[in-house]
Each structure stands twice: as C-alpha cells, then as structure tokens.
C-alpha positions as CSV (number, residue, x, y, z in Angstrom):
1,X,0.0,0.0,0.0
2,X,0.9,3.4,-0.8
3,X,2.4,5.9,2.0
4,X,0.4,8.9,2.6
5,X,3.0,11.1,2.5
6,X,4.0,9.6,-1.1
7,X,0.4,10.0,-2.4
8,X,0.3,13.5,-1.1
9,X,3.0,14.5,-3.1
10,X,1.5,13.3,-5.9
11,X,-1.7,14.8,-5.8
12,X,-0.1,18.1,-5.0
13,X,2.3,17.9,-8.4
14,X,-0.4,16.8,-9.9
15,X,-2.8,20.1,-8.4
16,X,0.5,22.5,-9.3
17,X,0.6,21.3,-13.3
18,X,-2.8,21.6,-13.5
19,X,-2.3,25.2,-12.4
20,X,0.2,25.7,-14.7
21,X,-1.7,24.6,-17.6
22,X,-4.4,26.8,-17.1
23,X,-2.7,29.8,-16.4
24,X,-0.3,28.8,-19.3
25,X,-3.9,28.5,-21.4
26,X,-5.2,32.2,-20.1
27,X,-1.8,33.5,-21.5
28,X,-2.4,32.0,-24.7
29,X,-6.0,32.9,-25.3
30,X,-5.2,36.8,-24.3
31,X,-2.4,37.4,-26.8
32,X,-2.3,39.3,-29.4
33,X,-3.7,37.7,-33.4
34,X,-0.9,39.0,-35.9
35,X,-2.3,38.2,-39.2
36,X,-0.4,36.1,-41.6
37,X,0.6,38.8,-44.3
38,X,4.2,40.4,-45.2
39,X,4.8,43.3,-43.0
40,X,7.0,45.4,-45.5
41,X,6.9,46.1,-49.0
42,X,9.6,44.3,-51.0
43,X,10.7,45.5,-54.4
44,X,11.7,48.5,-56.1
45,X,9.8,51.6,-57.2
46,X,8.3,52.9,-59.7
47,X,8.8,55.8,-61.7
48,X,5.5,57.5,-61.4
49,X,4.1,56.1,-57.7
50,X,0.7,55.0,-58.4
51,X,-2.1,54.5,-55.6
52,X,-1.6,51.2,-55.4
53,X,2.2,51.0,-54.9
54,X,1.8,54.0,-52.5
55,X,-0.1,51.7,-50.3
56,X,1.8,49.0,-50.2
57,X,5.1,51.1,-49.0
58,X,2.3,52.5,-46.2
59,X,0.7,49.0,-45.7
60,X,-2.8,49.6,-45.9
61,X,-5.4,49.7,-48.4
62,X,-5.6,52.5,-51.0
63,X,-9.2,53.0,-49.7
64,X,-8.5,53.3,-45.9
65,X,-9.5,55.9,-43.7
66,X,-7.1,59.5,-43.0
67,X,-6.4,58.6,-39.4
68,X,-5.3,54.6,-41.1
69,X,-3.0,56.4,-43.3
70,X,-1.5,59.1,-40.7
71,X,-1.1,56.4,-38.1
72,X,0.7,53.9,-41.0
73,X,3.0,56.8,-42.3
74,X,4.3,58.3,-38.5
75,X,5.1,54.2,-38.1
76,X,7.1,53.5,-40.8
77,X,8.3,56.9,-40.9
78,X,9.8,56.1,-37.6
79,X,11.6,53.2,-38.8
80,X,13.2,55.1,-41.6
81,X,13.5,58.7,-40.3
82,X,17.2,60.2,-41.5
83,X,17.9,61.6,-38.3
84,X,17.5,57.7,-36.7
85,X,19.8,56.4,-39.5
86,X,17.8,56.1,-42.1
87,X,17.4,57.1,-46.0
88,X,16.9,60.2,-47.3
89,X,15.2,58.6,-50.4
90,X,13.7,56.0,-48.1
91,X,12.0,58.9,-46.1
92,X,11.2,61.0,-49.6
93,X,9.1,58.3,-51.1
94,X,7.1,57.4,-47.9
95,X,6.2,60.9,-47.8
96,X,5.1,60.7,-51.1
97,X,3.0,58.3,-50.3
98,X,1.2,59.4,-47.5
99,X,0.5,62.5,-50.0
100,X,-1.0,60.7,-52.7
101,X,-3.1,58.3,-50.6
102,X,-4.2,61.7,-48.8
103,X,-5.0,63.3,-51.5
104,X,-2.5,66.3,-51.6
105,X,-1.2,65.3,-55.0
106,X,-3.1,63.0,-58.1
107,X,0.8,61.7,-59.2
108,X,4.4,62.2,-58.6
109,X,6.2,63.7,-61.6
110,X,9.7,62.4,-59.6
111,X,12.2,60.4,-61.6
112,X,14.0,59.2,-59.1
C-alpha cells in the first residue's frame, strides 16, 4: 500500500501542473492575433508612384480611412527617419506616399 506522505506529493504535483496549464492556457487565449501577411513592402519603385504602390510602402489599403493612413505613415516613418539612420530617399518616397493616398497630390512627376 501506498504511503500517505507519497500520495500526497503526488496529488499536490499533480494540483500544481494543473495550475500551470491553465494559467499557461489564459496566456495564450489573451495574446495578441498578428495576421499572416508580409509586413513590408519588397521591391523597387516605380517611376511614377501610383495608388496602389503607394499603399503597399504604407501598408494599408488604398481606400482606408485619414487617421489609417497618418497612423501607418508616423510608423514606418519612424523606422526610416534620416535623423535615426535612415534614407533620405527612403524617407522622400514614404512621404510621397502618405500625399497621394491623402489626397494632396493626383501623381508624382519624380524620376528618381
């Protein structure tokens, strides 16, 4: 026959791992769903930026809302700002494309 202080020990592993799992389980159900989709826009760019192009560099779609737009451009902005060691052309075509999904300009004349 089993000792009790042997089948004490057990049932109190046994109480602590289920603890584990289901705080372990919480955690999972509370994090955050990142949706399966490239986060950055690969390839070059275009001579005239078109609407299309311009939202991919911002990642969003070319009919989302203002606040969508300012909110994607001040992010990837950040990411690329000159001043934090980024490019200068980098920086030039984002703003670019803030303008033309905003509305400030119909095309982009640059030949860069």
């Amino acid at each position: 026959m089993t000792s009790p202080l042997v089948l004490g020990a057990s049932v109190a592993a046994a109480a602590m791992g289920g603890r584990y799992l289901i705080i372990a389980w919480q955690a999972f159900k509370t994090r955050p769903v990142v949706p399966p989709v490239r986060r950055f826009y690969y390839g070059g760019f275009e001579k005239v930026m078109s609407k299309r192009e311009a939202a991919l560099i911002l990642g969003v779609r070319e009919s989302s809302v203002m606040e969508k737009i300012k909110e994607a451009h001040r992010r990837v902005m950040m990411a690329n700002h000159p001043d934090a060691g980024g490019s200068h052309y980098l920086a030039s075509k984002i703003n670019e494309a803030k303008d033309i999904l905003t509305g400030k300009r119909k095309g982009s004349g640059s030949v860069f």
